[in-house]
Phi, psi and omega in degrees: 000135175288173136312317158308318195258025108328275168322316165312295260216327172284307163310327156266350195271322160310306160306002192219024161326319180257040166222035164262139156277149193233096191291343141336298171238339192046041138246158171313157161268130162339176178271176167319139188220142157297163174305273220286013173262006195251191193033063169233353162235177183316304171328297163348293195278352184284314223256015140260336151305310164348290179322306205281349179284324184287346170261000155299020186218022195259070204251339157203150212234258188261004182167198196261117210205057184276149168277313149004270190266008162263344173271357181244337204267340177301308197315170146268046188263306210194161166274143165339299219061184176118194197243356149165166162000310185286329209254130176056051229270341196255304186315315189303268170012302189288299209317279178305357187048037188233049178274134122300174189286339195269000189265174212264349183269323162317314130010271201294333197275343168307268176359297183280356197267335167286321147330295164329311204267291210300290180288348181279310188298356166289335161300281184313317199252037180220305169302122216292300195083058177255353163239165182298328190283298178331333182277321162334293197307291174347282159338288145342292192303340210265321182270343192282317188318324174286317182287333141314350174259332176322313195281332179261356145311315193299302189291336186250321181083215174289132194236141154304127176265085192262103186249350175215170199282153173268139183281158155331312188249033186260322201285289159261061191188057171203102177310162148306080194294174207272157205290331191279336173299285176343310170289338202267338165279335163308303185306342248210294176283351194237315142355294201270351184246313188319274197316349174273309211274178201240159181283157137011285183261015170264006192245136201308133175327341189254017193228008159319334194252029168261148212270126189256167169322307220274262171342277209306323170330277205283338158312309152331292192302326182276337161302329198285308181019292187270010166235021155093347187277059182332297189284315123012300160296309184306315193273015153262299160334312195284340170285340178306289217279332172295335185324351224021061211232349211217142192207185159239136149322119188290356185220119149359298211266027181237358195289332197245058163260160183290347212225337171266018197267112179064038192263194219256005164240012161289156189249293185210130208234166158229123181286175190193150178224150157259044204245349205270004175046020145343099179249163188301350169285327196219055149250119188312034173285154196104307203272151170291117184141293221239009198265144198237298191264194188252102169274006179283338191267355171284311162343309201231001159298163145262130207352099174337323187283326211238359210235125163238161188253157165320152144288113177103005181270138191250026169278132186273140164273133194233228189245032132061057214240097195084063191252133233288150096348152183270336177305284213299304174327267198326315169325291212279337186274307161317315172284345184077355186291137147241339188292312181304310210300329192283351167246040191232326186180166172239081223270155173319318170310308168309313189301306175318322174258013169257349186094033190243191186198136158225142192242023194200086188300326180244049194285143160327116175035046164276120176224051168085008170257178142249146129316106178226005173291287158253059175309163143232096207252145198293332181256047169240024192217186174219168186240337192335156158068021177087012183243141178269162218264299181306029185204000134233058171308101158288015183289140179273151173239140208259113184272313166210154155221152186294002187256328157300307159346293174303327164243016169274359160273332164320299160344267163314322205261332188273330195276321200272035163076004168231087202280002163317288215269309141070240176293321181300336233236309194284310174332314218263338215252331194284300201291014176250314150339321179093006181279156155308132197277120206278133191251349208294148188237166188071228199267356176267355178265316185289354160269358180281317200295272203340332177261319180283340159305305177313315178293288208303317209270344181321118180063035193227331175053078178238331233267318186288325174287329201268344151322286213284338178284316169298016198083341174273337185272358130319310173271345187261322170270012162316322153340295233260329202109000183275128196259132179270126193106307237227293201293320191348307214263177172242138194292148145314157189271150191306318186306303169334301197285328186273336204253336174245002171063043225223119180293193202241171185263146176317149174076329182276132159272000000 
């Protein structure tokens, strides 16, 4: 899809406001409105916000477009899966490096992240800010907008920066700005708003899933991250971390619980329901849109044919998707972690000496693990009514947390020279882990955060962005298929470059 039929098509989907469903407030939308008759009361502007918030959920759209899993299959975490080669031909692709500008999950996440962008500037340029809430809404949208551009900065490098609507004939004559313009209007915007938003614990339980003081903070902080503005990034983290706003969950195994969900080490979470009771008759493919709960995580189980679960174990058998490297287990073993690994991934032996079964050792790009990190455990779905238990999966997705906070300021604090804090920062993410607290100084404490980003961050989709900003990711996926000069970037989509004249990234055809 071009850009025009980006806009197009974002221009009828704001006419149908009131037939997106939102797992967000679960209330009605007003009824249908023209654009230019709309944002103009408070209401409006809540319930067009709403929108721009719904594409933080966009994890499948018109196919399997997850952002997810197109930022973890590049990665050395884990392999595509699936039931072979064929299957889901664009994951294998990111996985195997061998994606062009024509795949479709690239497509899509492109797709969704300019939706995004496309509906937050309809708040900021429509909405008056003649009252506290429109200035809120306003605010918000400003901030969701830098995480969407962020993301398509990260992945892309220079992007069209688009902030007020485009005339017609704008639509194929409107270049790719360079990514540091791009970052310096973020920066810019999250300046002026962070002083707007409200903390953490001022905002009411059904509004947990909103961009906080806090959220907007630790974005900042990861933007300067990623251009290298060390003392900067330390000192937005660091407002992160004095806030008290924020914590680690005293036990691992509670960060990804149905009970660690907006808890007290969310940053910034996207909700999901198993609530919409979705049977194989009436679950919504295809549509835009319109999918409530998370099916990626059905997606990513393991592989049906071949998997019986343990007795007491509540991992559900899926489409065998996302399936772990023998690396990252040996990380942890290497590490002595047993407390992340075991809720992080599973090797076959376990399953086996627990009373499980996998029966089929040499299944596609199967290499003796699970997943168990975004599981799909029965008690995170419902079977009630007639509804199948793989198609409502209510696991929430987590975009930040605070133990990523902490150690993108390890980070910040080692590059910019004070690695005492640091070692404080890192500390704090190991001993909740159950690990010894790290003394090492120089290029062995910054190969420490790199491995403890690898533990904690797993499958979460950091590990291919954060390779490739270090520097590394030549030595560490070269292995893998990744090509230096090509890969950093993700290709602009093929559609773009012939309907929006818009160039190409190095290496893609």
């Amino acid at each position: 899809m071009s850009l025009k039929q980006v806009i197009s098509s974002v221009l009828l989907f704001l006419g149908m406001l009131a037939s997106c469903s939102r797992s967000f407030l679960d209330q009605e939308v007003p009824g249908r409105s023209p654009l230019e008759g709309y944002y103009q009361t408070d209401a409006d502007a809540v319930t067009a916000t709403f929108a721009v918030y719904d594409f933080l959920q966009a994890e499948y759209n018109w196919g399997w477009g997850s952002p997810l899993m197109v930022k973890t299959l590049p990665s050395d975490e884990s392999n595509a899966g699936g039931n072979g080669p064929a299957d889901q031909p664009h994951y294998q692709a990111l996985d195997k490096y061998t994606f062009e500008s024509q795949n479709q999950g690239v497509l899509w996440v492109w797709r969704v992240n300019y939706f995004g962008v496309y509906r937050a500037n309809q708040v900021i340029n429509r909405v008056k800010g003649e009252t506290e809430t429109q200035k809120r809404m306003i605010a918000e949208c400003k901030a969701l907008r830098a995480y969407f551009y962020f993301e398509l900065a990260a992945l892309w490098g220079d992007v069209p920066l688009i902030l007020q609507d485009l005339q017609v004939d704008a639509y194929n004559a409107t270049p790719r700005a360079k990514r540091a313009d791009v970052y310096a209007q973020l920066e810019k915007d999250l300046q002026e708003v962070i002083p707007q938003l409200p903390l953490k614990s001022a905002l009411p339980h059904a509004d947990r899933f909103r961009v906080s003081k806090g959220a907007a903070q630790a974005l900042l902080g990861k933007i300067y991250l990623y251009q290298g503005k060390w003392p900067q990034a330390a000192e937005q983290f660091n407002d992160v971390i004095v806030s008290g706003e924020y914590g680690l969950e005293t036990a691992f195994k509670n960060v990804f619980s149905q009970a660690g969900e907006f808890g007290v080490e969310s940053v910034l979470e996207v909700p999901f329901s198993e609530k919409k009771g979705y049977t194989w008759d009436n679950f919504p493919w295809g549509a835009f849109r319109q999918i409530e709960s998370n099916i990626h995580v059905q997606l990513m189980g393991p592989r049906e044919e071949y998997y019986t679960p343990a007795p007491g174990d509540s991992l559900n058998a899926g489409w065998g998707f996302n399936t772990p490297k023998p690396r990252l287990y040996n990380a942890f073993v290497a590490a002595g972690d047993v407390v992340r690994r075991k809720q992080t991934l599973m090797s076959e032996a376990e399953l086996t000496a627990a009373g499980g079964k996998w029966t089929a050792p040499t299944a596609w790009d199967y290499e003796g693990y699970l997943q168990r990190k975004y599981g799909s455990f029965a008690t995170r779905t419902q079977t009630g009514g007639g509804a199948a238990a793989a198609l409502n999966y209510g696991t929430n997705n987590k975009l930040i947390r605070y133990a990523d906070v902490l150690l993108m300021a390890a980070e910040a604090y080692y590059r910019a020279g004070n690695e005492d804090r640091a070692r404080a920062e890192l500390k704090k993410v190991r001993l909740r882990a159950g690990l010894p607290e790290i003394t090492a100084a120089g290029q062995a404490l910054f190969q420490a955060i790199v491995n403890e980003r690898f533990m904690e961050l797993a499958f979460e989709g950091f590990r291919y962005l954060d390779l490739v900003r270090w520097g590394l990711a030549a030595q560490e996926l070269g292995p893998l298929g990744f090509r230096a000069g090509k890969h950093e970037l993700l290709p602009v989509p093929d559609e773009d470059v012939r309907v929006g004249n818009l160039t190409q990234n190095p290496g893609y055809n």
